[in-house]
C-alpha positions as CSV (number, residue, x, y, z in Angstrom):
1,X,-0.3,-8.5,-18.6
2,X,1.5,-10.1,-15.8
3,X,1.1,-7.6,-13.2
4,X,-1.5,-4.4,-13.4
5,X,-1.1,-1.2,-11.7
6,X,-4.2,1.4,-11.5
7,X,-4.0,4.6,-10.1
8,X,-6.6,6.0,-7.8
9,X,-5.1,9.7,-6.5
10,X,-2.5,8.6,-4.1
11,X,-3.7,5.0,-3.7
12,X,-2.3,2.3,-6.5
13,X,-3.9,-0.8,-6.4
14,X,-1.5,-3.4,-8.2
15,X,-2.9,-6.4,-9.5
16,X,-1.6,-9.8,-10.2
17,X,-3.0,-10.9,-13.3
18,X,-1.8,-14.6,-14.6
19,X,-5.7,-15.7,-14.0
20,X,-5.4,-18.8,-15.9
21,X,-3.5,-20.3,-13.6
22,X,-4.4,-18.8,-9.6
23,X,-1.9,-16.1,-10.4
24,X,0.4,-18.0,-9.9
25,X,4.1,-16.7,-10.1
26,X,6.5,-17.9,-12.7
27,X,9.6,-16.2,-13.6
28,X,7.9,-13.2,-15.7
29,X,5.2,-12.8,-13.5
30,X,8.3,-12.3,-10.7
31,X,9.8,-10.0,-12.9
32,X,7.0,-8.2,-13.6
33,X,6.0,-7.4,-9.9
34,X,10.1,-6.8,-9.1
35,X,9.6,-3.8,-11.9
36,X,5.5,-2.6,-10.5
37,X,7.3,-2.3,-7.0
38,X,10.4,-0.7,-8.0
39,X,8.0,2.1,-10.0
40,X,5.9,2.8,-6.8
41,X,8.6,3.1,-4.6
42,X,9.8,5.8,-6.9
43,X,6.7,7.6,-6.9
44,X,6.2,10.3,-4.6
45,X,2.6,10.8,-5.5
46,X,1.3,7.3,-4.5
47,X,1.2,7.5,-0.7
48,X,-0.1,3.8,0.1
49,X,-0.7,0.3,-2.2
50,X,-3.4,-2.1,-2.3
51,X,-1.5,-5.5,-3.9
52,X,-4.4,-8.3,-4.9
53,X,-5.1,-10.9,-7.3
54,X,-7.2,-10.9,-10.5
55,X,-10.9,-12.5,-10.1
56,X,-12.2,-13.6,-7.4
57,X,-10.6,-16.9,-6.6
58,X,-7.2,-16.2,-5.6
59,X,-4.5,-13.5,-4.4
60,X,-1.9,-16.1,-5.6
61,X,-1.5,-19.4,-5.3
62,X,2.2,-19.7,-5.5
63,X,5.1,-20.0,-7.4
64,X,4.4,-21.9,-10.8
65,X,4.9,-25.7,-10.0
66,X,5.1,-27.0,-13.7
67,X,8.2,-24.2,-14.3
68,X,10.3,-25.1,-10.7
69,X,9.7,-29.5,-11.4
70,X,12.3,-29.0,-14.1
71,X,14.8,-26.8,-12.2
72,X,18.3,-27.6,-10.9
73,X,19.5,-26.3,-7.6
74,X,21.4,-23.3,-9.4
75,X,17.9,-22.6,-11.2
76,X,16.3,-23.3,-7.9
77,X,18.6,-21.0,-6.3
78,X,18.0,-17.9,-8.7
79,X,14.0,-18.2,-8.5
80,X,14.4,-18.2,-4.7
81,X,16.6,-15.1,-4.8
82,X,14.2,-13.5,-7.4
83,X,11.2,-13.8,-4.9
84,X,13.1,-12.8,-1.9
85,X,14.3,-9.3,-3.8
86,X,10.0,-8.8,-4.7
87,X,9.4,-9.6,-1.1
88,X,12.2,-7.4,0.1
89,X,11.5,-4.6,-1.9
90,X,7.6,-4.4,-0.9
91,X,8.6,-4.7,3.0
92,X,11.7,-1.9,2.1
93,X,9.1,0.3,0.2
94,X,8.1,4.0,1.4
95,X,4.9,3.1,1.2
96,X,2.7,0.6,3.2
97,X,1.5,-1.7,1.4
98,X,-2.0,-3.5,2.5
99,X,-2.4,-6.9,1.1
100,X,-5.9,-7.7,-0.4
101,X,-6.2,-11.5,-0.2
102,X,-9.3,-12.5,-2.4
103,X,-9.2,-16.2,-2.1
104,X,-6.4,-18.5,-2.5
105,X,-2.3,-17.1,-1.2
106,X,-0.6,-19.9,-0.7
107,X,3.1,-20.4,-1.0
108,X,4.6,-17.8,-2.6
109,X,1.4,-15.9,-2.4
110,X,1.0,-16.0,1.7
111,X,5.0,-14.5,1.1
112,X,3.9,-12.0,-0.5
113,X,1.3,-10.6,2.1
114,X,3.6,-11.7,4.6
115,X,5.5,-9.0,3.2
116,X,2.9,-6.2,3.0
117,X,2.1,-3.7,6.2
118,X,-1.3,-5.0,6.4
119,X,-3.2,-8.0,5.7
120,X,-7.7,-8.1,4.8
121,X,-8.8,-11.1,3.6
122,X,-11.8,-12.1,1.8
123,X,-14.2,-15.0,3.4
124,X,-13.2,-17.4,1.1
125,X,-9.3,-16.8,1.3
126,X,-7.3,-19.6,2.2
127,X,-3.8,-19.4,3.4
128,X,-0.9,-21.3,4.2
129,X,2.7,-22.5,3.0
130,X,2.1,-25.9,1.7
131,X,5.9,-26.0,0.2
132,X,7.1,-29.5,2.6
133,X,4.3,-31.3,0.6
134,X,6.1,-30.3,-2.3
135,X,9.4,-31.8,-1.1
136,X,10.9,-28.2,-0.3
137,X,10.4,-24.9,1.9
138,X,9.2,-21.4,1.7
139,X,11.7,-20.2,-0.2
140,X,11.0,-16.2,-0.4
141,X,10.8,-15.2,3.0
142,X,7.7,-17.2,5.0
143,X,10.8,-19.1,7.5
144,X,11.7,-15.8,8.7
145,X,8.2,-13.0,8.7
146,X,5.7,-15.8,9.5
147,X,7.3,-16.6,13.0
148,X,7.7,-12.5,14.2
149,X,4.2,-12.4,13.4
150,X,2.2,-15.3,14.5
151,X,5.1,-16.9,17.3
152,X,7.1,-19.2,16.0
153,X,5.2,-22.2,17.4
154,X,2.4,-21.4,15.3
155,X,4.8,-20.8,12.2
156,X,6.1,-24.3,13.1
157,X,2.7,-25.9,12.7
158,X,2.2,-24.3,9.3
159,X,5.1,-25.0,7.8
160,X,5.5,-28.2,9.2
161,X,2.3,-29.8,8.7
162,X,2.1,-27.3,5.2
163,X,-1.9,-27.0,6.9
164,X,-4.4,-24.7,5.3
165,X,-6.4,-21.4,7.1
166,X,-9.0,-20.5,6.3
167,X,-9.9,-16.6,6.8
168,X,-11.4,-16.3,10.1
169,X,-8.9,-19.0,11.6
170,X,-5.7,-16.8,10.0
171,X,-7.8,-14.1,11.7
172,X,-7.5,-15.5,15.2
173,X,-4.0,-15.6,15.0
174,X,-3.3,-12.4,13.9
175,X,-2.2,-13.2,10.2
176,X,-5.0,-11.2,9.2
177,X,-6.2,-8.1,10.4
178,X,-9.8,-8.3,9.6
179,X,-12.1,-10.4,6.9
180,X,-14.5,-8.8,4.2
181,X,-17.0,-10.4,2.3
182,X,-15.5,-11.0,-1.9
183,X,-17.4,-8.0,-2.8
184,X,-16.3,-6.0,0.3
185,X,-12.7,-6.5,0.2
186,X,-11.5,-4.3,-2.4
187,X,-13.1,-1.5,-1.3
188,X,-12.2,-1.7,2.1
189,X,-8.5,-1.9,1.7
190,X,-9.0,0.8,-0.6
191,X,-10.5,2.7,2.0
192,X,-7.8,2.0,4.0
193,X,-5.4,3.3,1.9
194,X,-7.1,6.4,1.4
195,X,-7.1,6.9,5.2
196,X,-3.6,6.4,5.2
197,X,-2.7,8.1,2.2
198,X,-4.5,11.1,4.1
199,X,-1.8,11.6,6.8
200,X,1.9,13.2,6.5
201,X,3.6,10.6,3.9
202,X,7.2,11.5,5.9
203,X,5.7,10.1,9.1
204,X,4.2,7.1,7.2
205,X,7.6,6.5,6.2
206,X,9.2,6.5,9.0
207,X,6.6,4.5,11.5
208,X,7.5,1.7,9.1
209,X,10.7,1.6,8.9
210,X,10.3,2.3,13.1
211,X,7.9,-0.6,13.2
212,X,9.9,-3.0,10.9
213,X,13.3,-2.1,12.9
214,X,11.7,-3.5,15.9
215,X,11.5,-7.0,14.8
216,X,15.9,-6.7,14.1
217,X,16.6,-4.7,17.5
218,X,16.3,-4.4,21.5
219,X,14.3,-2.3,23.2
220,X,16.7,0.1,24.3
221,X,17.8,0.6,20.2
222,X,14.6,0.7,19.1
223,X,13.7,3.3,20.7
224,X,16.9,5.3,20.0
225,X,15.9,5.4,16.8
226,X,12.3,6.3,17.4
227,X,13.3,9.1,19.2
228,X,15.7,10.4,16.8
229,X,13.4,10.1,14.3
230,X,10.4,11.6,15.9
231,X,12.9,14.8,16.5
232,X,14.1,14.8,12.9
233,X,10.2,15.3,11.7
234,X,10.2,18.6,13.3
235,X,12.3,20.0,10.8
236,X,9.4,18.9,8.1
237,X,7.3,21.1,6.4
238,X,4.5,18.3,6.6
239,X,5.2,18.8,11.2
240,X,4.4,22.9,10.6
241,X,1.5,21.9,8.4
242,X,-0.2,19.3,10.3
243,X,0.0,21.2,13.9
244,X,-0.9,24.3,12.3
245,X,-4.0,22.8,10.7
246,X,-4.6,21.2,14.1
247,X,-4.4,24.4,16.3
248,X,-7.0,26.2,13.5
249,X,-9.2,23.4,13.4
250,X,-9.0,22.3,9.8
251,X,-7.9,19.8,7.9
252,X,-4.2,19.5,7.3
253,X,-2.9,19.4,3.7
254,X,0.3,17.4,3.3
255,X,3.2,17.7,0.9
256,X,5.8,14.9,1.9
257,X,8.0,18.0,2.8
């Protein structure tokens, strides 16, 4: 199986599985993920994702080379699109998403935890986007996220020079937010999701579309829409349940309402 979703209450931790080959991606593998992320998004009951790689040796360490070497530049063209709709989706999804990086994401794997809320890494991850080696460039969306995250000096040097991190280096820079030891890492993000998954899912929602908006807008629009939004939550059921439990000195019980 190409990708693996496992439920854990509201957390799902999704799992790319090609092991025989760094997970990774190739067309079906693509695919696969496309579908996983669609499903999630649709489910009201999972309230935040853990994405990670099978074994302990890699997250993903890109898009297949021996399927792209043969494309054409129409082939080239749909297998770019194809990653930019997985990476769009996960960054468009309700839910966060927090990126468990257990080794190798490189290429098309640093794009996808580019895309995720949330980035933990594992001691032995390494990261970068090696694609100018290769004779191309990040084609699924490193160009564009890795700069509003890191500066785009930084992002320069990475893509440019196609230079490895290693965790506590991606760390530094803010491409991380924390590193775990291998046997840590898992647990912790899904500890963080569970922390996550604890608070109103309608306000999770919208601080990440908030937060992502601010990357696209001034100031002044940004906050036009925070404030709009913040008024809009007070006509949610989870508002009246969270200040309620808060006033009686209990622990709130959400509904996404």
């Amino acid at each position: 199986m190409a990708v693996r979703i496992d439920h854990d209450g509201p957390v799902a931790v999704v799992t790319m599985s090609r092991p025989e080959a760094f997970n990774a991606f190739n067309t079906e593998q693509l695919a696969a993920l496309r579908d996983v992320v669609a499903e999630v998004a649709a489910d009201r009951e999972i309230r935040a994702v853990v994405l990670t790689g099978e074994g302990r040796r890699a997250f993903a360490s890109g898009a297949d080379i021996k399927e792209m070497s043969t494309m054409r530049p129409s082939e080239g063209l749909v297998f770019g699109q194809l990653g930019q709709a997985v990476t769009a989706a996960i960054e468009a999804s309700p839910q966060p998403w927090i990126a468990a990086i257990n080794g190798y994401a490189l290429g098309g794997g640093c794009e996808m935890a580019l895309a995720c809320d949330i980035r933990l890494a594992s001691e032995n991850a390494i990261i970068g986007q090696p694609e100018v080696t290769l004779g191309i460039l990040p084609g699924w969306g490193a160009t564009q996220r890795l700069p509003r995250l890191i500066g785009a000096g930084m992002a320069s040097e990475l893509i440019l020079t196609g230079r490895r991190l290693k965790a506590d280096e991606a760390r530094q820079l803010g491409l991380v937010n924390a590193v775990y030891s291998q046997d840590e890492l898992l647990p912790k993000a899904t500890e963080m999701a569970r922390s996550i998954a604890a608070n109103a899912p309608l306000a999770i929602s919208a601080s990440k579309r908030a937060i992502l908006l601010s990357r696209d807008v001034d100031l002044t629009t940004g906050l036009a829409y925070e404030a709009q939004t913040f008024g809009l939550l007070f006509d949610s059921d989870d508002q009246k349940a969270g200040m309620t439990a808060f006033l009686e000195k209990r622990t709130a019980e959400f509904d996404g309402r």
